[in-house]
LOFIMAR-561237 format. One record per atom (N, C-alpha, C, O, CB): x, y, z; atom name. Coordinates in Angstrom, 2 decimals. Glycine has a CB too. Layout:
<sites>
{u:X	v:Y	w:Z	atomo:CA}
...
</sites>
This chain:
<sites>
{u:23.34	v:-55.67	w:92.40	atomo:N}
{u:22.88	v:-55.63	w:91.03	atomo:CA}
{u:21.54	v:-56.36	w:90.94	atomo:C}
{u:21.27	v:-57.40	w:91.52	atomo:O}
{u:23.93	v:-56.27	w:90.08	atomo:CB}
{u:20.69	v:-55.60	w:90.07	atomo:N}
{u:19.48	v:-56.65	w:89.97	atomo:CA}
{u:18.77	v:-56.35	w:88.78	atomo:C}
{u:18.36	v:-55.28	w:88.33	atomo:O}
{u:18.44	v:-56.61	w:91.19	atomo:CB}
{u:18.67	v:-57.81	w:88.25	atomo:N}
{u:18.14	v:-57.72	w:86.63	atomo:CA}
{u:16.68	v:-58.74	w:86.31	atomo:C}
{u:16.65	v:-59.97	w:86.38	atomo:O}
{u:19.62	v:-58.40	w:85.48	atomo:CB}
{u:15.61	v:-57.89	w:85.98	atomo:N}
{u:14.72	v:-57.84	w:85.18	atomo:CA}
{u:14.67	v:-59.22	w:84.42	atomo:C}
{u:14.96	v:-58.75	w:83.33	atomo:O}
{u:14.90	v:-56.71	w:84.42	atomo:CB}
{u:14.55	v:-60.20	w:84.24	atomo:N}
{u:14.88	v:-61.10	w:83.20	atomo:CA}
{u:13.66	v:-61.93	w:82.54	atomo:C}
{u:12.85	v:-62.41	w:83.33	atomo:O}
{u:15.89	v:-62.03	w:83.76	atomo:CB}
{u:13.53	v:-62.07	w:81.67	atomo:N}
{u:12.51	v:-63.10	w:80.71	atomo:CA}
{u:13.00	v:-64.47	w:80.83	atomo:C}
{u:13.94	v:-64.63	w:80.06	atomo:O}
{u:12.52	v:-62.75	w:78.98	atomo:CB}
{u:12.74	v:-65.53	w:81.49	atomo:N}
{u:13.01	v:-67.00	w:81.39	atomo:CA}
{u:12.50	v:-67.71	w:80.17	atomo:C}
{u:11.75	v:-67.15	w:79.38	atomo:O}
{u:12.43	v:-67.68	w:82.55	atomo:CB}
{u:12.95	v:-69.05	w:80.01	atomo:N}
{u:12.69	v:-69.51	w:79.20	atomo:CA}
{u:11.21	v:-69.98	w:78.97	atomo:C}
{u:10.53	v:-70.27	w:79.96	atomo:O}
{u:13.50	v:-70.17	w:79.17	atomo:CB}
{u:10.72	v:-70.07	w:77.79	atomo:N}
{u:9.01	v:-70.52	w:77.63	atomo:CA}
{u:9.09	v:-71.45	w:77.58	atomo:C}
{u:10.17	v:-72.00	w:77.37	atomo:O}
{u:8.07	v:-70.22	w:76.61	atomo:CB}
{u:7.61	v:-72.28	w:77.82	atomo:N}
{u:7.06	v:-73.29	w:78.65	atomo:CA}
{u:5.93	v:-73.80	w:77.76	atomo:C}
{u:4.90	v:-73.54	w:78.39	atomo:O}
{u:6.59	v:-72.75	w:80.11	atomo:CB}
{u:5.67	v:-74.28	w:76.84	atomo:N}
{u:4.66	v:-74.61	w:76.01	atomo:CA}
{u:4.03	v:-75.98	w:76.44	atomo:C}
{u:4.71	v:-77.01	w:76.44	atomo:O}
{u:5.18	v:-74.62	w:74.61	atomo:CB}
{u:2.65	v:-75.95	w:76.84	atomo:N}
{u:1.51	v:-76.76	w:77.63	atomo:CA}
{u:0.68	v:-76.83	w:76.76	atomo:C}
{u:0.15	v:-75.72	w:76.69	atomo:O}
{u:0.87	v:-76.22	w:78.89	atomo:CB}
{u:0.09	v:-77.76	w:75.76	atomo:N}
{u:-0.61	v:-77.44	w:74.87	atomo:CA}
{u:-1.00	v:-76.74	w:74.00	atomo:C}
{u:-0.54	v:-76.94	w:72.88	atomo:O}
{u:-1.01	v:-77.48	w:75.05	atomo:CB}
{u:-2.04	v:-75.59	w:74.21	atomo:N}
{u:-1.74	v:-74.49	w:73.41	atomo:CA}
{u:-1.29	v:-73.18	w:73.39	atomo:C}
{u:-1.26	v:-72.31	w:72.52	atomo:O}
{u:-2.40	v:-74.37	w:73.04	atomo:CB}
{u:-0.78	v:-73.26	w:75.09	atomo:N}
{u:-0.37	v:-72.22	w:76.09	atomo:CA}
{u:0.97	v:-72.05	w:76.06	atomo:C}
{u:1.63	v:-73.06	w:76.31	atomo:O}
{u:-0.74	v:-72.50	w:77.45	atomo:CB}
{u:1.70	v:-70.83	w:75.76	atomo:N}
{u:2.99	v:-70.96	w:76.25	atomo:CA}
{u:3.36	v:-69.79	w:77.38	atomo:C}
{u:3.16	v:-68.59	w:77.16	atomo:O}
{u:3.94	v:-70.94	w:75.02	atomo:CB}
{u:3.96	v:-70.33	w:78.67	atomo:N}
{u:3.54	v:-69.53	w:79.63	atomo:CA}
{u:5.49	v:-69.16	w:79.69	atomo:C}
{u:6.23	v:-70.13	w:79.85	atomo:O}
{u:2.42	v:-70.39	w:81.14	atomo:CB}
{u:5.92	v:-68.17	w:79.59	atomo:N}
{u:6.71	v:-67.32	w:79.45	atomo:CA}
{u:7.11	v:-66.83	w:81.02	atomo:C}
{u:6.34	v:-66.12	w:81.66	atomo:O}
{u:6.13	v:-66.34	w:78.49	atomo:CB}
{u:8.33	v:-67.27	w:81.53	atomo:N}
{u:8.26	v:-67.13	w:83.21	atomo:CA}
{u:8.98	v:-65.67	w:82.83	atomo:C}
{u:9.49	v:-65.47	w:81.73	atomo:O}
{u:9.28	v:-68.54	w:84.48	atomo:CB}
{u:8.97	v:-64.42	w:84.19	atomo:N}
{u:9.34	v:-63.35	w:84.62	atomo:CA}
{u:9.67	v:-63.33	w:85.92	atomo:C}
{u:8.90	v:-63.27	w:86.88	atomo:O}
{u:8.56	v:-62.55	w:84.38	atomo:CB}
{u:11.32	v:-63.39	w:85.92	atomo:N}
{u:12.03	v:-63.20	w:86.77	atomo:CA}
{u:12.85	v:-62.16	w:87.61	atomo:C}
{u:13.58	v:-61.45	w:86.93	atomo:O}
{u:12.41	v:-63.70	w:86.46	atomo:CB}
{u:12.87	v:-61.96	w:88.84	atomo:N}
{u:14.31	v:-60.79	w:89.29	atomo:CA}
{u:15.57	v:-61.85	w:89.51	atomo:C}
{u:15.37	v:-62.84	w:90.21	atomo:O}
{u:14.01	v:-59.71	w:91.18	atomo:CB}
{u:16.76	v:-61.64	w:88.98	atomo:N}
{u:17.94	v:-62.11	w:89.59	atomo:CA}
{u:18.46	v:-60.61	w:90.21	atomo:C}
{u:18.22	v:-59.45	w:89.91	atomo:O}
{u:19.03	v:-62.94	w:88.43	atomo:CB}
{u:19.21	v:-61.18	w:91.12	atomo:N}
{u:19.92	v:-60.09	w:92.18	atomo:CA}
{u:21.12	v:-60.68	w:92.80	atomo:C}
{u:21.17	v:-61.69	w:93.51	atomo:O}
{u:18.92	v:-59.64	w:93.45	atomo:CB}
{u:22.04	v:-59.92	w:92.44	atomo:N}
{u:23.55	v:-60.44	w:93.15	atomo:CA}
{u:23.96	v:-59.75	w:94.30	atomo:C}
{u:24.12	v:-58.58	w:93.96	atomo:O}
{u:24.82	v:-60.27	w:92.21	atomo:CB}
{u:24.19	v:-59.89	w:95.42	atomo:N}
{u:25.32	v:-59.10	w:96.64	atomo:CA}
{u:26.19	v:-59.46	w:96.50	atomo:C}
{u:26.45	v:-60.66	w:96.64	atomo:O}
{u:25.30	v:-59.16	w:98.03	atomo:CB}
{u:26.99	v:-58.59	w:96.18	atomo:N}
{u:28.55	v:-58.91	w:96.77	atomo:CA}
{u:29.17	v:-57.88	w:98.15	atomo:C}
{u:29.06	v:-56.66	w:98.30	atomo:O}
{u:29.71	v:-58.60	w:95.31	atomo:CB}
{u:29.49	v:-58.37	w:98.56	atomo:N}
{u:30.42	v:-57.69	w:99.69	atomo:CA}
{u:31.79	v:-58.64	w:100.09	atomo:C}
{u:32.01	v:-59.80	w:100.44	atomo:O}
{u:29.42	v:-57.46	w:101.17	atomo:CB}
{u:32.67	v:-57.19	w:99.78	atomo:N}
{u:34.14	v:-57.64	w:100.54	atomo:CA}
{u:34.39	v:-57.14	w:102.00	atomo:C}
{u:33.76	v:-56.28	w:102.59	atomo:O}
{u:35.45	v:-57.02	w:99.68	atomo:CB}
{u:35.15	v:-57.67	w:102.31	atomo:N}
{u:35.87	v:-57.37	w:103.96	atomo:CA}
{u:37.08	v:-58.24	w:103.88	atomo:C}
{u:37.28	v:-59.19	w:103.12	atomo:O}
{u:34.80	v:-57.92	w:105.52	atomo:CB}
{u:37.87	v:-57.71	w:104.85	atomo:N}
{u:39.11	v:-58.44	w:105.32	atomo:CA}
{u:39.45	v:-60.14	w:105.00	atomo:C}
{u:40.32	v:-60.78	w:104.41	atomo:O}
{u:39.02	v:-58.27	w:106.84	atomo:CB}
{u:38.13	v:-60.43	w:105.82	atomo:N}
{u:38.76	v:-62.17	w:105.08	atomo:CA}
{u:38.29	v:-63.04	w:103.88	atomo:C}
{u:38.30	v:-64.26	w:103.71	atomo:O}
{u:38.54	v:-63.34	w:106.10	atomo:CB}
{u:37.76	v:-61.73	w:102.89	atomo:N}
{u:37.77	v:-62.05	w:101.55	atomo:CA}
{u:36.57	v:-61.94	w:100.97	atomo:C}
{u:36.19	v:-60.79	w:101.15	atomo:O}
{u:38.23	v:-63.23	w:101.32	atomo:CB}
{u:35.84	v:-62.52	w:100.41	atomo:N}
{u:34.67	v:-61.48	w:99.41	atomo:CA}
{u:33.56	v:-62.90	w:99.92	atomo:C}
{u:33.84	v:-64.09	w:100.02	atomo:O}
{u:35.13	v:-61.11	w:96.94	atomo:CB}
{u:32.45	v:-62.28	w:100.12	atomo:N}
{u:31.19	v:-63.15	w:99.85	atomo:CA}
{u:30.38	v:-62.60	w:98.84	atomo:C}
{u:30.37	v:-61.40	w:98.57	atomo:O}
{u:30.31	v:-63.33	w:101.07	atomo:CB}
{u:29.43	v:-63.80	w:98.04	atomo:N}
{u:28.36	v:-63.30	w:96.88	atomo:CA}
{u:26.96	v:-63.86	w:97.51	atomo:C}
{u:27.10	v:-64.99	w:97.97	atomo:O}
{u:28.71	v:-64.06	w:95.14	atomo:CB}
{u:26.05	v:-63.49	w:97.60	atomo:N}
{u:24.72	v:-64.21	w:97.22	atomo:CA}
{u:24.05	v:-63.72	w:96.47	atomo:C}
{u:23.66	v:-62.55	w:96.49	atomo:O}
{u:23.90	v:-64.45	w:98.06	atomo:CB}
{u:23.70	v:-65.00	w:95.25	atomo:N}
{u:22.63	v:-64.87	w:94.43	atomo:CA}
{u:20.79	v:-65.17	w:94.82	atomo:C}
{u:20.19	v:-65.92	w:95.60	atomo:O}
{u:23.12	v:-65.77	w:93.42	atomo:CB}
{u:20.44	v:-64.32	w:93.98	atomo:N}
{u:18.67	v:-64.48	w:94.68	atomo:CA}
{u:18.07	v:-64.65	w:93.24	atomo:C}
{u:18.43	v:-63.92	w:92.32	atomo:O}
{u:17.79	v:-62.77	w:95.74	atomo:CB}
{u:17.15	v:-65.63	w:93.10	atomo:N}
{u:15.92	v:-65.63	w:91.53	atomo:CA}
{u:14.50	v:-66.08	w:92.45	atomo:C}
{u:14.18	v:-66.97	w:93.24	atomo:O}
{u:16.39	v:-67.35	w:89.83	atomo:CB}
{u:13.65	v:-64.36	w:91.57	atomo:N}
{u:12.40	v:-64.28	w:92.84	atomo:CA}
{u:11.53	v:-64.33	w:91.19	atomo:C}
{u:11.82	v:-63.82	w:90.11	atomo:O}
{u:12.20	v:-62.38	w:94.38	atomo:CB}
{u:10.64	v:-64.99	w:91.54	atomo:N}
{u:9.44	v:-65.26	w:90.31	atomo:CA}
{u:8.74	v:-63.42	w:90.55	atomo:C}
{u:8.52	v:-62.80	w:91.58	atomo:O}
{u:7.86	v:-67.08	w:90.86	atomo:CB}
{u:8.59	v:-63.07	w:89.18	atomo:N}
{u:7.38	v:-62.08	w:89.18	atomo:CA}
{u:6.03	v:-62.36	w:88.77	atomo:C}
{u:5.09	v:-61.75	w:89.28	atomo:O}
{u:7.66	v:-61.08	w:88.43	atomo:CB}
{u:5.90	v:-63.01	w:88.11	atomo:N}
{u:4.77	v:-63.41	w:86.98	atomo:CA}
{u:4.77	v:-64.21	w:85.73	atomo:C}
{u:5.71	v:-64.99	w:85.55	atomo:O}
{u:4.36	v:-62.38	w:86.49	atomo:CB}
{u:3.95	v:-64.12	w:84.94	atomo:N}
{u:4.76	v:-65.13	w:83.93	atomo:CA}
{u:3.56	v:-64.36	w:82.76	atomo:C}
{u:2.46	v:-63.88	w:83.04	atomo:O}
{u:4.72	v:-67.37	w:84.32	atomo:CB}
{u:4.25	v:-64.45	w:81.40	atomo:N}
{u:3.04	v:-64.04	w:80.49	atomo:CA}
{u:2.90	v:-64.41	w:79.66	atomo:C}
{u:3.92	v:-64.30	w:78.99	atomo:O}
{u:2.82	v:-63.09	w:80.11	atomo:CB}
{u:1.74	v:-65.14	w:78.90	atomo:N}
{u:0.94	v:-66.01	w:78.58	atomo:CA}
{u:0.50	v:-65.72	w:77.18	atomo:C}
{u:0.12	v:-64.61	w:76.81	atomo:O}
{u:-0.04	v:-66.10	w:79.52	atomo:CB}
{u:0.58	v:-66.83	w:76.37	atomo:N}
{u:0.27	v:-66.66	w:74.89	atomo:CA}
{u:-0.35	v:-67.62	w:74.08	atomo:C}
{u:0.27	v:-68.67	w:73.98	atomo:O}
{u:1.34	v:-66.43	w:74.25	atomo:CB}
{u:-1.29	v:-67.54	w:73.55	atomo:N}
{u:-2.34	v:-68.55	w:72.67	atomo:CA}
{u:-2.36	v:-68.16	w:71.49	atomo:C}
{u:-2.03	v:-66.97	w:71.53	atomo:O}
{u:-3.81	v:-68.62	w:73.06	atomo:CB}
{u:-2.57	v:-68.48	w:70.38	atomo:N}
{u:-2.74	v:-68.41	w:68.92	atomo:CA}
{u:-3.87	v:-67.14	w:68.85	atomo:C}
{u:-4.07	v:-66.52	w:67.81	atomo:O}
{u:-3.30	v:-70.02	w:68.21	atomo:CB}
{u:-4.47	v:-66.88	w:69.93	atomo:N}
{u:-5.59	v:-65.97	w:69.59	atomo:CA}
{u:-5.36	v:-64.62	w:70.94	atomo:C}
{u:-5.83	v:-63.49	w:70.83	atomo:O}
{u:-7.33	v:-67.01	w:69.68	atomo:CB}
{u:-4.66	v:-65.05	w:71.96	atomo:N}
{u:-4.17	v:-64.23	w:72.96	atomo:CA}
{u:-3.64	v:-64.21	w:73.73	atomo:C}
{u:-3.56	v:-65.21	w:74.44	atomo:O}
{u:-4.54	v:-63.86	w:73.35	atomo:CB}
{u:-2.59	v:-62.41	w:74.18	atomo:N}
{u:-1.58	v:-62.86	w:75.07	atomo:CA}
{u:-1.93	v:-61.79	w:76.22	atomo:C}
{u:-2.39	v:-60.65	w:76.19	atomo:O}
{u:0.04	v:-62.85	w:74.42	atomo:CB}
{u:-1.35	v:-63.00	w:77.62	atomo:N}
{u:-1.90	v:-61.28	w:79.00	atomo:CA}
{u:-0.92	v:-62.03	w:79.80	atomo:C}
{u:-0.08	v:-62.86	w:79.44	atomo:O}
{u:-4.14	v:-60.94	w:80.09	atomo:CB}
{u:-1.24	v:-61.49	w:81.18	atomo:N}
{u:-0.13	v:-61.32	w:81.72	atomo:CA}
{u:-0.74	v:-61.71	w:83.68	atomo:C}
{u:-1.41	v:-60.88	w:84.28	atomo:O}
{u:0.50	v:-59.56	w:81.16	atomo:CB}
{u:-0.49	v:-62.51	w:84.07	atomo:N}
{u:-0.44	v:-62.64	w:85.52	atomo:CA}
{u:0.57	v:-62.62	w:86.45	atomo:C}
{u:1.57	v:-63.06	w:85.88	atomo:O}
{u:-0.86	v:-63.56	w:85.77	atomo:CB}
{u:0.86	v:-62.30	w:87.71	atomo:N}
{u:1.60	v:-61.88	w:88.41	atomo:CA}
{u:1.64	v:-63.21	w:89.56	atomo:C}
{u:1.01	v:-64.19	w:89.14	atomo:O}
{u:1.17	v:-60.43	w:88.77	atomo:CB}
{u:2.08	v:-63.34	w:90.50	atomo:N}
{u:2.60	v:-64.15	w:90.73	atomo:CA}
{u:1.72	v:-64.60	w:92.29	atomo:C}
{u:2.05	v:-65.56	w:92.98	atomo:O}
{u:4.04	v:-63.77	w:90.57	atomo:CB}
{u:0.90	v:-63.92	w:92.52	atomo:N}
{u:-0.31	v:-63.96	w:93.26	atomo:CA}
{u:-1.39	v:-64.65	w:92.18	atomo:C}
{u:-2.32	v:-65.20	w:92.77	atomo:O}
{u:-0.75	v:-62.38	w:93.81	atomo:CB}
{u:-1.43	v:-64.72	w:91.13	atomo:N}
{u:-2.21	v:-64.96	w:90.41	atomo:CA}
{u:-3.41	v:-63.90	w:90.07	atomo:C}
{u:-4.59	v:-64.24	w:90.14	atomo:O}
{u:-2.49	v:-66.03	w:90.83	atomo:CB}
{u:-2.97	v:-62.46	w:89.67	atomo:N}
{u:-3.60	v:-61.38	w:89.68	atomo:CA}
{u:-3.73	v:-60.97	w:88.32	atomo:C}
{u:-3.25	v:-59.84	w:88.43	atomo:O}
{u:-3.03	v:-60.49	w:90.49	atomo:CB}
{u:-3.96	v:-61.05	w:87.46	atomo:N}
{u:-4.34	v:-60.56	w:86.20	atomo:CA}
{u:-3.47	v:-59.10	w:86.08	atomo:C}
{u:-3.98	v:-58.21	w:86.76	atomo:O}
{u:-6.08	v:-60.40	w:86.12	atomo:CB}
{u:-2.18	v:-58.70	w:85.30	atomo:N}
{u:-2.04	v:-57.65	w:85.12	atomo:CA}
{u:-1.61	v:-57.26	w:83.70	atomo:C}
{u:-1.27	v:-57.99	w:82.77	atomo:O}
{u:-1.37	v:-57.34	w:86.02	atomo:CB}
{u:-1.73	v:-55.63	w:83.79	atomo:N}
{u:-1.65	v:-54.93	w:82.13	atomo:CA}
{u:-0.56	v:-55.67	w:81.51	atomo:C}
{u:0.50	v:-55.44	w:82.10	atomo:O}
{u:-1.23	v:-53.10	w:82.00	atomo:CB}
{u:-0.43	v:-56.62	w:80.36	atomo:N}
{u:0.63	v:-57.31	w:79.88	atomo:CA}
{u:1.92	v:-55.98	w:79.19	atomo:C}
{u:3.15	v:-56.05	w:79.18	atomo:O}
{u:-0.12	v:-58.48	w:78.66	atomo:CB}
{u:1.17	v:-55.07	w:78.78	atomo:N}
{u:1.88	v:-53.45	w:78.67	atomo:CA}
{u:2.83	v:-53.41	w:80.06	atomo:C}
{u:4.06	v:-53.40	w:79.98	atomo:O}
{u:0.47	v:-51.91	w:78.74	atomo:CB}
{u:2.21	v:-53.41	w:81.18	atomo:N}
{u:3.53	v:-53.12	w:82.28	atomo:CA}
{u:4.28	v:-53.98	w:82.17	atomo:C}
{u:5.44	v:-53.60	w:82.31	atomo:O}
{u:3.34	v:-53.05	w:83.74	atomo:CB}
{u:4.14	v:-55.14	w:81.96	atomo:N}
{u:5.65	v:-56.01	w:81.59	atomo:CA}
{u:6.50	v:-55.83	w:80.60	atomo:C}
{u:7.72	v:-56.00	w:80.63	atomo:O}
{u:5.51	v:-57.29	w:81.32	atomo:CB}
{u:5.42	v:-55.25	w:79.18	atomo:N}
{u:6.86	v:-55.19	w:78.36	atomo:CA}
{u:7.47	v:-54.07	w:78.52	atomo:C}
{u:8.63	v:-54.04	w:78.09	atomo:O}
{u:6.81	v:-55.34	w:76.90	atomo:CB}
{u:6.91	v:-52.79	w:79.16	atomo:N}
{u:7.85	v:-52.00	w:80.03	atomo:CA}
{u:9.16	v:-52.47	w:80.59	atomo:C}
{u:10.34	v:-52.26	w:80.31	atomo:O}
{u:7.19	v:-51.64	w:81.08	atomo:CB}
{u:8.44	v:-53.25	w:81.57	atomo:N}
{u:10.01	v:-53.67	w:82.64	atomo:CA}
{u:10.67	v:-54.72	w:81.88	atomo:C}
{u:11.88	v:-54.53	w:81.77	atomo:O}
{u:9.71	v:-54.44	w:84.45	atomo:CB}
{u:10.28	v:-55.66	w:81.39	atomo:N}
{u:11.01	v:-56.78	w:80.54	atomo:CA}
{u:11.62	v:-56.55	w:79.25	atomo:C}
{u:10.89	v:-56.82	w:78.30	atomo:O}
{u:10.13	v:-57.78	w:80.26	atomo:CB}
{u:12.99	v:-56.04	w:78.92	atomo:N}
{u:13.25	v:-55.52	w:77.53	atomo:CA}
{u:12.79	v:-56.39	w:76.99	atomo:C}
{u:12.02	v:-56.18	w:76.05	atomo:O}
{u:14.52	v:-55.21	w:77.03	atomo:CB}
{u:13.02	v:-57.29	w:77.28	atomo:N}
{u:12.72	v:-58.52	w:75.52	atomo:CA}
{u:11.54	v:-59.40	w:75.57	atomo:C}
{u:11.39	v:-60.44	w:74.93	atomo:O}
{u:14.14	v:-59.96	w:75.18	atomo:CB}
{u:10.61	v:-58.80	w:76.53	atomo:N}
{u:9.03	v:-59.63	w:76.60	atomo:CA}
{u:8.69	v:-59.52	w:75.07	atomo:C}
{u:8.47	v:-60.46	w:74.31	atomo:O}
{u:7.57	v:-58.75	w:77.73	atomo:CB}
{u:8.69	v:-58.13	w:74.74	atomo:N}
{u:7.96	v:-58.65	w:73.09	atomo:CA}
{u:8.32	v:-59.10	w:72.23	atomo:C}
{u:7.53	v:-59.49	w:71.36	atomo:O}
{u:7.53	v:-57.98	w:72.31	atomo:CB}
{u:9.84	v:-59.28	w:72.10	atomo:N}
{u:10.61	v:-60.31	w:70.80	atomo:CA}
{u:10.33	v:-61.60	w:71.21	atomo:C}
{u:9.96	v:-62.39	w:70.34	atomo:O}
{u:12.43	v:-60.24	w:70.58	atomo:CB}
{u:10.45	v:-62.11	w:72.72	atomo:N}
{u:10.09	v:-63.20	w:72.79	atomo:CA}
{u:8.57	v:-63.81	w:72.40	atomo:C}
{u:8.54	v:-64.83	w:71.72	atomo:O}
{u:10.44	v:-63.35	w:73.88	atomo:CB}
{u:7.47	v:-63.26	w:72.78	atomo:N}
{u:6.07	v:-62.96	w:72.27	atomo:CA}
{u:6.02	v:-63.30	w:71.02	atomo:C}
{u:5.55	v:-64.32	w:70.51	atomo:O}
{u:5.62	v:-61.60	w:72.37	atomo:CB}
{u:6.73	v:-62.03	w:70.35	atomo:N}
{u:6.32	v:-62.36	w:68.86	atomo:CA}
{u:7.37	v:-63.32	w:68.23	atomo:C}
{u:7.29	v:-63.28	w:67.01	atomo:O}
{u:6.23	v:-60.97	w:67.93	atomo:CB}
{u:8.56	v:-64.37	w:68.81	atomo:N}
{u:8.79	v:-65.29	w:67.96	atomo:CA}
{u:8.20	v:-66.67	w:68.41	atomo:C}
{u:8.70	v:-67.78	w:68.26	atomo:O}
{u:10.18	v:-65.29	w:67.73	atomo:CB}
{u:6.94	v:-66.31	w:69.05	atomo:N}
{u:6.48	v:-67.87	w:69.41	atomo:CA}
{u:5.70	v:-67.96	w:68.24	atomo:C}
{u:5.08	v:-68.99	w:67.98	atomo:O}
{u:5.54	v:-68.24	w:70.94	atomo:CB}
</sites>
């Protein structure tokens, strides 16, 4: 399973930097009973000021803040209740 997730925001002065996460679960069973591993891999994080919001990736690459709220259902409710 692997989910897309919006972390919690991060407010630095006048910045609030909004982390973007993958969580991912394995599970596998066999005979002597079930193992899980969990994984949380940073994607980017996206970024908001009183005057503007964008979006960097986790290289530190400037990207379309549009492709995140694509993949992130709730990038823009979170956005717009800061």
């Amino acid at each position: 399973m692997r989910e897309a997730r919006v972390g919690q925001p991060i407010t630095i002065g006048e910045i609030t930097v909004v982390p973007l996460e993958n969580v991912m679960v394995f599970k596998a069973d066999n005979d002597s009973g079930h193992s899980l591993y969990f994984s949380l891999t940073p994607i980017g994080v996206a970024l908001r000021t009183s005057q503007k919001r964008w979006a960097i990736d986790i290289d530190g690459n400037d990207v379309p803040l549009e492709n995140y709220l694509q993949e992130f259902d709730t990038l823009g409710q979170v956005l717009d209740s800061l």
